[in-house]
C-alpha positions as CSV (number, residue, x, y, z in Angstrom):
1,X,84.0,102.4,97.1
2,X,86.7,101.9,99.6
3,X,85.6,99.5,102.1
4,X,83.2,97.9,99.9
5,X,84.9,95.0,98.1
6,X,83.6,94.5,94.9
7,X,82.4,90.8,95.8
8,X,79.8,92.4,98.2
9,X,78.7,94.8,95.7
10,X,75.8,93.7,93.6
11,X,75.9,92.6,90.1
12,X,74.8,94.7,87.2
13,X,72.8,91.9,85.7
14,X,71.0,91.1,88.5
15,X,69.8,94.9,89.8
16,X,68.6,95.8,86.6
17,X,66.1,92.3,86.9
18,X,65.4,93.7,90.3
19,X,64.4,96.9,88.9
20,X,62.3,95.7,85.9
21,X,60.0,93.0,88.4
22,X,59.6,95.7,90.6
23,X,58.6,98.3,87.9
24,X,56.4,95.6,86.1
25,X,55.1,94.6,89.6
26,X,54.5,98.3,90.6
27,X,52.2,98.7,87.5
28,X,50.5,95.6,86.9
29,X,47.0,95.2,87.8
30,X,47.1,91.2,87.9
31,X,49.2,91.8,91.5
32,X,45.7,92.3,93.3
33,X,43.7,89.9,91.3
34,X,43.8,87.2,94.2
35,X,40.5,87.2,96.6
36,X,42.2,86.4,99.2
37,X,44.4,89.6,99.5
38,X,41.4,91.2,101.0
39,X,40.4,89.1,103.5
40,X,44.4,88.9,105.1
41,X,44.2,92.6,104.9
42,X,41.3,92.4,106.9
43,X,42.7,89.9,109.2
44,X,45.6,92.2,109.7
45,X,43.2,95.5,109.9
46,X,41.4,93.8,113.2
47,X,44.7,92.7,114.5
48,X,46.4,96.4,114.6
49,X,42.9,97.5,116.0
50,X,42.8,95.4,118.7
51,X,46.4,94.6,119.5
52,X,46.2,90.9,119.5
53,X,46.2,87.7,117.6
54,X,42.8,86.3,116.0
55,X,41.9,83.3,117.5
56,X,39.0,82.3,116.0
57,X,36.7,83.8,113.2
58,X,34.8,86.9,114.0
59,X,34.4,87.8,109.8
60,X,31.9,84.9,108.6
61,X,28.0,84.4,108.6
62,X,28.1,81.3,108.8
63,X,31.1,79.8,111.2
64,X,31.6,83.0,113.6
65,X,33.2,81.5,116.7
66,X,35.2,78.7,115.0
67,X,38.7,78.3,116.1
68,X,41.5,79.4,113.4
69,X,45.1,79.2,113.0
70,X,46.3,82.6,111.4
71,X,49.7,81.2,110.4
72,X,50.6,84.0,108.0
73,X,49.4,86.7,111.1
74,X,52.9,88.8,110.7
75,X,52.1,89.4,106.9
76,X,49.1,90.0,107.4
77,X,49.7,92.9,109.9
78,X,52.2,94.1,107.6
79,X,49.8,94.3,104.7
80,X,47.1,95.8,106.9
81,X,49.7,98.6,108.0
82,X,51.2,99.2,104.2
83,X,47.5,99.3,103.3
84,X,46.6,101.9,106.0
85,X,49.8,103.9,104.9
86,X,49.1,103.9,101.5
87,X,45.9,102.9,100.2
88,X,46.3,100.2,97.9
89,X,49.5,102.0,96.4
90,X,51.2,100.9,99.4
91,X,50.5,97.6,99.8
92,X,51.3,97.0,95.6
93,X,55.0,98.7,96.5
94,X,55.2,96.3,99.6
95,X,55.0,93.5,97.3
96,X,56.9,94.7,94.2
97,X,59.7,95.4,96.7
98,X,59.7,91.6,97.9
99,X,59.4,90.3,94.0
100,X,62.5,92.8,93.1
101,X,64.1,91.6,96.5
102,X,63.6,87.6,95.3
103,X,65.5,88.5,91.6
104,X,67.8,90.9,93.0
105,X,69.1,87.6,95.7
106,X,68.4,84.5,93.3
107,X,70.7,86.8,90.5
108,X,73.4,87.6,92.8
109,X,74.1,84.1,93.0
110,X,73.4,83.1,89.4
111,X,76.2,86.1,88.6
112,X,78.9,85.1,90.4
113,X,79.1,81.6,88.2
114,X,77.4,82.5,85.2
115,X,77.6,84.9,82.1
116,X,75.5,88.1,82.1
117,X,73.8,86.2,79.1
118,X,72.9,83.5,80.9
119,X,72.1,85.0,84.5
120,X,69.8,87.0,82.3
121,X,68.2,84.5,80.5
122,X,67.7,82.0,84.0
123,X,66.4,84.9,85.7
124,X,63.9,85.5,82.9
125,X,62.6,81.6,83.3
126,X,62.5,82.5,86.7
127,X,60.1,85.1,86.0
128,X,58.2,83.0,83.9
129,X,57.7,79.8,86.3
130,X,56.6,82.3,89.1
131,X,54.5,85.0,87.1
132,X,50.9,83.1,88.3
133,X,51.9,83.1,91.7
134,X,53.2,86.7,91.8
135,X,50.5,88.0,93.7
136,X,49.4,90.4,96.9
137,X,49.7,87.6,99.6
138,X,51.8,86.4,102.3
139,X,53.8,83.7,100.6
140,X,55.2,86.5,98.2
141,X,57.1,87.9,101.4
142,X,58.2,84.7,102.1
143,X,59.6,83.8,98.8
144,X,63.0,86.5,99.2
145,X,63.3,84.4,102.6
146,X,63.4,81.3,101.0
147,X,66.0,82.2,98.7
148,X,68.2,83.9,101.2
149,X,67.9,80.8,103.1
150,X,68.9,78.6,100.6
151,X,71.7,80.7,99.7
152,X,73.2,80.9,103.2
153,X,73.1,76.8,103.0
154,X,74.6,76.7,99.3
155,X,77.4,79.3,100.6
156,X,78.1,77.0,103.7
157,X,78.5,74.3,101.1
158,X,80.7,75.8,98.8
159,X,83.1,76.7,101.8
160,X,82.5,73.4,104.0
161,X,81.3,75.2,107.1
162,X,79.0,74.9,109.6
163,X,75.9,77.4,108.4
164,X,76.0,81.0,110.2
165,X,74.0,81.0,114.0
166,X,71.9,84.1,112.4
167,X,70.1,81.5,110.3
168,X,67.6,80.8,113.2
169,X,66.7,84.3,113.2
170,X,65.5,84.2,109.8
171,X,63.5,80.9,110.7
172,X,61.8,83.5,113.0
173,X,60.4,85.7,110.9
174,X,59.7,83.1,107.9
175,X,57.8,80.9,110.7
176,X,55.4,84.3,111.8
177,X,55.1,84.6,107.8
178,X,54.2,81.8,106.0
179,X,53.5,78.4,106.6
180,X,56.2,77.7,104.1
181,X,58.7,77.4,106.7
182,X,58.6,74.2,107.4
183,X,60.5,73.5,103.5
184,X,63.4,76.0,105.6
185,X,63.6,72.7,107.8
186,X,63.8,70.3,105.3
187,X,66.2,72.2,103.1
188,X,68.3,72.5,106.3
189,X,68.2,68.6,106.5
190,X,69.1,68.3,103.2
191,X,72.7,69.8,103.3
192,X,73.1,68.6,106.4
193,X,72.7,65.2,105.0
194,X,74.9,66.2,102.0
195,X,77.5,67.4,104.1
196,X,77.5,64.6,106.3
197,X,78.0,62.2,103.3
198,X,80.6,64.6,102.1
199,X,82.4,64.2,105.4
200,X,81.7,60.7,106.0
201,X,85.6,60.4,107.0
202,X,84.7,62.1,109.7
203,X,81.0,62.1,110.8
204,X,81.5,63.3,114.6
205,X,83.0,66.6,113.1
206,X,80.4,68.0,110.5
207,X,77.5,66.8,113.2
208,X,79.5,69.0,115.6
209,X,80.0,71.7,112.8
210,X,75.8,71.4,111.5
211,X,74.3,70.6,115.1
212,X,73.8,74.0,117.1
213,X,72.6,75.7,114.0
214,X,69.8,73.1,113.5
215,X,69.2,72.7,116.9
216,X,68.5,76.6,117.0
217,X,67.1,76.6,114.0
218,X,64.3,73.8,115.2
219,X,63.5,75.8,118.3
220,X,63.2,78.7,116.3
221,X,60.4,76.9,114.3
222,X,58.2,76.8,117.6
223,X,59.1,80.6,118.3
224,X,55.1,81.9,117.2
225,X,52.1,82.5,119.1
226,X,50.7,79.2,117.8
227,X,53.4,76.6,119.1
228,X,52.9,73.0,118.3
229,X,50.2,74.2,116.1
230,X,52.1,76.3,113.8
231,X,53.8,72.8,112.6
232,X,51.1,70.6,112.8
233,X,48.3,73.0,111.5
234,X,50.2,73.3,107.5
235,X,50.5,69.7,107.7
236,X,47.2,68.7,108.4
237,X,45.9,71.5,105.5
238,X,47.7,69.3,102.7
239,X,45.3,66.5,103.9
240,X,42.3,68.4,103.7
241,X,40.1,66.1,100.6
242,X,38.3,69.5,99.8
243,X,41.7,71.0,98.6
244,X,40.5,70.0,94.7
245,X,38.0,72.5,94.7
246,X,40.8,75.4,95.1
247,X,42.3,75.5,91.8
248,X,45.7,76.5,92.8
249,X,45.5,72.9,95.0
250,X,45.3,71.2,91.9
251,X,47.4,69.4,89.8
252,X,49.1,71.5,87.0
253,X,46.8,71.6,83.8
254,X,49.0,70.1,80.5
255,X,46.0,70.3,78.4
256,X,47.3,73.8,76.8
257,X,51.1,75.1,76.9
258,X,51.6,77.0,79.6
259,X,54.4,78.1,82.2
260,X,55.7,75.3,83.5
261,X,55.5,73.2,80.2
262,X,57.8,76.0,79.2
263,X,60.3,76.0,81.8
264,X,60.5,72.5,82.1
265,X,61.3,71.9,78.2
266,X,63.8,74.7,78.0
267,X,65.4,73.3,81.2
268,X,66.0,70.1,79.6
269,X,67.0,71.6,76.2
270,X,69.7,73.1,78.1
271,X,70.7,70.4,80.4
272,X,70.8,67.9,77.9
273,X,72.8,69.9,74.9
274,X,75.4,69.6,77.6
275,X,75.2,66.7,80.0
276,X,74.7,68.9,83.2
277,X,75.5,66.4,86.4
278,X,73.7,67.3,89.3
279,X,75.0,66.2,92.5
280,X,72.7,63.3,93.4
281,X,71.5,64.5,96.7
282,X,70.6,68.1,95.4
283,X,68.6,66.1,92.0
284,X,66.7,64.3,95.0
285,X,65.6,67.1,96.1
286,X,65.0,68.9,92.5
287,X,63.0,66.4,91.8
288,X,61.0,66.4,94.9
289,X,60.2,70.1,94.5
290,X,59.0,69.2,91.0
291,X,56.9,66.9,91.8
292,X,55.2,69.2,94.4
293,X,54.5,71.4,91.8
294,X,53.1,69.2,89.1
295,X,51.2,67.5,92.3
296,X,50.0,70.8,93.5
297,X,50.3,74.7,91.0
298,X,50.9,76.6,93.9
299,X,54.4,74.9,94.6
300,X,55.4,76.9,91.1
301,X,56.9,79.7,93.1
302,X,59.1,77.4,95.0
303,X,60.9,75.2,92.1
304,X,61.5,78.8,90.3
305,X,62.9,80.0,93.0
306,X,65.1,76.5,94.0
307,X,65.6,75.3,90.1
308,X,68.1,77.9,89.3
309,X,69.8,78.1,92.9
310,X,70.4,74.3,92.2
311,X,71.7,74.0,88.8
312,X,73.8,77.1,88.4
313,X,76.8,75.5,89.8
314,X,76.1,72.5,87.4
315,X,75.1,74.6,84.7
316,X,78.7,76.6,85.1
317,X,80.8,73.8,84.9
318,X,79.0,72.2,81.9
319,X,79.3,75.5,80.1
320,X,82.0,77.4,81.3
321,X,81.9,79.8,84.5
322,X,82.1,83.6,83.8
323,X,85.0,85.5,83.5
324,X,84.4,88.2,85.7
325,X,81.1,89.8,86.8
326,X,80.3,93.3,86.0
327,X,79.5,94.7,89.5
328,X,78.0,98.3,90.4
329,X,80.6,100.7,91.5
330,X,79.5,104.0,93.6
331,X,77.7,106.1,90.9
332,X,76.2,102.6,89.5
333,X,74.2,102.0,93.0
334,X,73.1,105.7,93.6
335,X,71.7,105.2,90.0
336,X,70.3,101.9,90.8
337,X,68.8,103.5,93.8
338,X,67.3,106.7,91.9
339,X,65.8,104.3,89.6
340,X,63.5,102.6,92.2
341,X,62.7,105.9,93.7
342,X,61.5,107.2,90.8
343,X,59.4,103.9,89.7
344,X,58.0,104.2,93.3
345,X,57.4,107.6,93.3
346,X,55.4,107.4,89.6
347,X,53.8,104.8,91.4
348,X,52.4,106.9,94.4
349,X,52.2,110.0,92.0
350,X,49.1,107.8,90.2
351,X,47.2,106.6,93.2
352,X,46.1,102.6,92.4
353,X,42.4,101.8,92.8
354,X,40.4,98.5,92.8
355,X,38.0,98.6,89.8
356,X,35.9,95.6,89.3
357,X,37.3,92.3,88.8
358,X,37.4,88.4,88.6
359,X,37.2,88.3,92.6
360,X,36.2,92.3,93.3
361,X,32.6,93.1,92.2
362,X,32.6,96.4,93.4
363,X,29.8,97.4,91.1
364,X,27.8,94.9,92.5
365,X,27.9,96.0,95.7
366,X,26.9,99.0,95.1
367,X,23.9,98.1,94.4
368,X,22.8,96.2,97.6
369,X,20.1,97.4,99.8
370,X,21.3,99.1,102.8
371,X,19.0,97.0,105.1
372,X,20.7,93.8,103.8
373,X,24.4,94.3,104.1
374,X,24.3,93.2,107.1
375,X,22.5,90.1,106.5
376,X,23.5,86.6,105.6
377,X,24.5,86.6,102.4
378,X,25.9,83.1,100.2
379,X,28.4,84.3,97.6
380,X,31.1,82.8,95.5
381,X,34.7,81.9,97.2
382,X,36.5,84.4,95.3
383,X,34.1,86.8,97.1
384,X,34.5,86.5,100.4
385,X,37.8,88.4,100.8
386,X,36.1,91.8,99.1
387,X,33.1,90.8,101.3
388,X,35.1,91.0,104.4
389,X,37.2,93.9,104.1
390,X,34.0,96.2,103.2
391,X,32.1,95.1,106.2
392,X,30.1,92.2,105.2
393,X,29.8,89.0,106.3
394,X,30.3,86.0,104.1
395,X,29.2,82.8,103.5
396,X,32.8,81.6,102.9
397,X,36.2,83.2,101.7
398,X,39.9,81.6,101.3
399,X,40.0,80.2,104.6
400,X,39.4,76.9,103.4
401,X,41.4,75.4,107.1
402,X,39.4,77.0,109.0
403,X,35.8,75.9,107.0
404,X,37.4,71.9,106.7
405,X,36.1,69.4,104.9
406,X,32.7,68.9,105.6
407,X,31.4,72.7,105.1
408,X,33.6,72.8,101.9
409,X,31.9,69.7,100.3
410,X,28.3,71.3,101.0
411,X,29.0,74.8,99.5
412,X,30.8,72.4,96.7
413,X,27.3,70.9,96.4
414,X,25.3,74.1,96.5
415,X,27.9,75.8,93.9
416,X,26.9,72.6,91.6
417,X,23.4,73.4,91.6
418,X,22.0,71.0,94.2
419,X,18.8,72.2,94.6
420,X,18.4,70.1,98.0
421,X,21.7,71.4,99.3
422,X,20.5,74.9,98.3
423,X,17.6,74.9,100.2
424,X,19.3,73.6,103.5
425,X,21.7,76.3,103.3
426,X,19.5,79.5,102.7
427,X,17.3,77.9,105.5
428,X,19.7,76.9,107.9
429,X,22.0,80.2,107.6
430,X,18.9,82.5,106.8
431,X,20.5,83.5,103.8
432,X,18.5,87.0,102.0
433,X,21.1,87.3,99.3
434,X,23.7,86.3,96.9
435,X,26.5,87.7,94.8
436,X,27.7,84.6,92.6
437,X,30.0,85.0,89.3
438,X,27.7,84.8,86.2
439,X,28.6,81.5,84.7
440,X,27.9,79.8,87.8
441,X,25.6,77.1,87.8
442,X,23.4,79.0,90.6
443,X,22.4,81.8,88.6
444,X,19.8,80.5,86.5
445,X,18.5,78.0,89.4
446,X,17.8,81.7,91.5
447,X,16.6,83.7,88.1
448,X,13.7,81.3,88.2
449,X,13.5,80.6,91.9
450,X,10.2,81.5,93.8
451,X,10.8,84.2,96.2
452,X,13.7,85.3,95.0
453,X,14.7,88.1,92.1
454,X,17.5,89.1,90.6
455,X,18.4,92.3,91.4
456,X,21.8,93.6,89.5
457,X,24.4,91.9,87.4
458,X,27.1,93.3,85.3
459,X,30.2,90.8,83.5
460,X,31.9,90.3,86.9
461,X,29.3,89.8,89.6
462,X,25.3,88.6,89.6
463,X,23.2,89.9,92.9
464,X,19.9,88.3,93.9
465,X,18.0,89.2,96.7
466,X,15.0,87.3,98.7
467,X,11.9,89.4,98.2
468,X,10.4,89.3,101.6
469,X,13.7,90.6,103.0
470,X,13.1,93.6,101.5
471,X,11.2,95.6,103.9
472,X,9.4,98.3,101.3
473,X,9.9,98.2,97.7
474,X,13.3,99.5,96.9
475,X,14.2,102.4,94.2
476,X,17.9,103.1,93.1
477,X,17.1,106.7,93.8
478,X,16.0,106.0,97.8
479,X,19.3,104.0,98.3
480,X,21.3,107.0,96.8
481,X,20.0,109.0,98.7
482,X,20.3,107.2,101.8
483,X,24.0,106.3,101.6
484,X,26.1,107.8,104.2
485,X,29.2,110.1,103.2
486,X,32.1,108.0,102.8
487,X,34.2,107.7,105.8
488,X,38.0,108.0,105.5
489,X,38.0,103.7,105.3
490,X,35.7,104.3,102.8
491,X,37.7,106.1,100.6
492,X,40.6,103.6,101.1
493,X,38.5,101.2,99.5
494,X,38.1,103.4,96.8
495,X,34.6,105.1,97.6
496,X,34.1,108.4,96.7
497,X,30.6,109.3,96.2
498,X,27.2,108.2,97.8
499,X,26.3,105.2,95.1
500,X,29.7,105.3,93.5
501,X,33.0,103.5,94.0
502,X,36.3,104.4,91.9
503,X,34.3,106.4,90.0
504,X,31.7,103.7,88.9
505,X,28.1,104.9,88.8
506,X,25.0,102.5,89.0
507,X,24.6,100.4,85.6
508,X,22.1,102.0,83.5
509,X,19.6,99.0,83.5
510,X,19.2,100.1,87.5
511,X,18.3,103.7,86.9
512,X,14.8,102.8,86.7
513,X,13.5,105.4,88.9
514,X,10.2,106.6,89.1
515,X,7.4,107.6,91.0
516,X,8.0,103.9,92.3
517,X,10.9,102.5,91.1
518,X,11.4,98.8,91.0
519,X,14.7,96.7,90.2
520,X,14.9,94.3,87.4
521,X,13.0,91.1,87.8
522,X,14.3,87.5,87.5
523,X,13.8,87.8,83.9
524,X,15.3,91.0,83.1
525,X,18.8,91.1,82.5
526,X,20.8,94.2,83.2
527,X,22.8,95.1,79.9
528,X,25.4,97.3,81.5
């Protein structure tokens, strides 16, 4: 390919990772199995409606007014728009592209000093590490930016330059993405500082060389509609005392083998056959990384992404550096590029719905009263992303920031099965419903409650309703009957029919109908 060299052309090894996340991305259901996906989409829905930045929360039942911070607004308008394209189809092959996109940059690094066996076999761990966080939500969109990022630095390192001016650009976007940006700044500090020692001959000249960059690169951090608050706002979420009860917040669970067990051990197999030497300004920050992420799971992502950046170099001189990488030529990337076509186009050719789930109890829903959908209602936190985006109004959902402490400590209360803390909140919000997981501690407190009865429950989702908010006695076959037709957002979501979603038809233990049908009582347990 004449005026293509072949070190700009990408490496065999890494497409075909690129290709396989994306295919495996494209198809695998566990991408959507995050709440909160639904409640940015609906975040990002309102935005493109009304063609301006959420200010404050006009979704809940129970804090509509409050002032938020939508620090991720950019990926969440992006979402919203790839979901309005194409259904949930479009927003999985927005996603798969960024996971194939985060191989694809993290390999073409890896290839350049390592074998094809062992860019292979990094890029595999790499997988592993970030497999739980690989998931429909806006730091996924951020993670390619972080590794480009890093790679610009690395490169401007290798060749002891200043780093490019377009960097601030970058910081730009990542900064209207994901409130991840603010590791861009400290990774920028860190090779500056490395540089700086590097050059300590000469100080004046590599603060000359790294200055405008970083000065650029700072004012670019500030370039959102948020300002000040887009710095301060991520830092005072990691002081939030509620952040335990999110289980990604917490520390990383050694108790059975799992991914980052894994990684680690393999990593230090490796290092140690060997006696890999890490530069001792880029170990600092290794091990700072790690420690985020056995401080806090969702830092995973970030040390999978950084761990390999940081110790190819290392790895390559403690092993031997590859010969010569096998790079695509002409025919290899129109091949490369078929191949995504057609795993994208099998992709769209078999439309992607949202059965129920852990955090999607479509079933459930379903099965709600018409004349309570719009009323309070106190669900689960996984919940309150589905509840948003189909037009209800939760209790909570994933904005954890935006709820703070105190509200988070009560619904921790209530979710524990304070009976006290119950009764405030289904007074004080006027709560005349609930849709609660079925091994929650609430269930059986409501089964038995006075007033109340439960009305539906299947393996994902239990629905109760207060009996006086009922304003006749309901039948399954009234509420069919009553449903609107789908509208065209209806059908997004994956409604079809009147009483049916993806398919799904009212459990049999609901088809009760009669002259007078009635639904199941608190002691009758649907056996769908």
């Amino acid at each position: 390919m004449r005026g293509f060299p072949a070190a700009a052309r990408p490496g065999v090894v890494p497409a075909l990772a690129a290709l396989v996340v994306f295919a495996i991305l494209a198809f695998h259901p566990a991408l959507l199995n995050d709440g909160d996906t639904y409640w940015h989409l609906a975040a990002g829905g309102w935005m493109l409606d009304h063609g301006r930045l959420l200010d404050r929360d006009v979704f809940s039942a129970t804090v509509t007014g409050q002032p938020w911070i939508p620090l991720e607004w950019l990926s969440e308008v992006a979402m919203a728009g790839a979901y309005r394209l194409g259904g949930w189809t479009g927003v999985i092959l927005l996603f798969a592209a960024a996971g194939a996109a985060l191989v694809g940059l993290v390999g073409s690094r890896l290839s350049r000093v390592l074998p094809a066996t062992g860019t292979a076999a990094t890029l595999a761990l790499l997988f592993l590490l970030a497999a739980p966080s690989l998931l429909a939500r806006p730091h996924l969109l951020a993670l390619p930016l972080l590794a480009g990022w890093t790679l610009a630095l690395l490169r401007a390192r290798d060749e002891d330059r200043a780093p490019p001016l377009w960097l601030p650009l970058l910081m730009v976007a990542w900064a209207n993405l994901h409130g991840s940006y603010l590791f861009g700044l400290l990774l920028f500090g860190v090779f500056g500082l490395e540089a700086l020692i590097a050059g300590r001959a000469t100080p004046l000249k590599v603060i000359g060389a790294w200055a405008p960059a970083g000065l650029l690169t700072l004012a670019a951090a500030f370039a959102t509609p948020h300002g000040l608050d887009g710095v301060l706002h991520p830092l005072a979420l990691t002081r939030m005392r509620s952040l335990p009860m999110i289980t990604e917040w917490r520390p990383v669970d050694f108790s059975t083998f799992g991914p980052v067990e894994a990684a680690l051990l393999v990593t230090l197999l490796v290092c140690l056959l060997k006696g890999v030497r890490v530069p001792v300004v880029r170990l600092l920050l290794l091990l700072f990384v790690l420690h985020m992420t056995l401080e806090h799971q969702r830092h995973q992502a970030v040390l999978a992404v950084l761990g390999p950046l940081l110790l190819a170099e290392p790895l390559a001189e403690a092993y031997g550096r590859a010969g010569g990488r096998a790079v695509l030529g002409p025919r290899g990337l129109v091949a490369a590029a078929l191949a995504f076509a057609v795993v994208a186009g099998v992709r769209i050719a078999l439309p992607a719905q949202r059965p129920d789930g852990l955090n999607t109890p479509v079933t459930a829903l379903t099965h709600l009263p018409p004349e309570l959908a719009q009323r309070p209602v106190l669900n689960t936190y996984g919940f309150g992303g589905w509840l948003m985006l189909t037009g209800h109004r939760p209790f909570i959902d994933g904005r954890a920031d935006m709820y703070g402490d105190a509200f988070m400590q009560r619904y921790d209360a209530i979710t524990r099965g304070n009976q006290q803390a119950l009764s405030q909140a289904l007074e004080r919000y006027g709560v005349d419903w609930t849709l609660l997981r079925p091994d929650e501690a609430l269930v059986p407190i409501l089964d038995v409650r006075p007033g109340w009865r439960r009305l539906y429950a299947d393996r994902w989702a239990v629905l109760h309703v207060r009996e006086a908010a009922l304003a006749t006695p309901w039948s399954l076959e009234r509420d069919l009957i009553a449903r609107p037709a789908p509208t065209s957002a209806d059908r997004a979501l994956g409604v079809q029919s009147r009483g049916q979603v993806n398919g799904i038809e009212p459990s049999p233990g609901c088809r009760r109908v009669a002259a007078r049908c009635s639904v199941p009582r608190s002691s009758e347990r649907d056996r769908a």
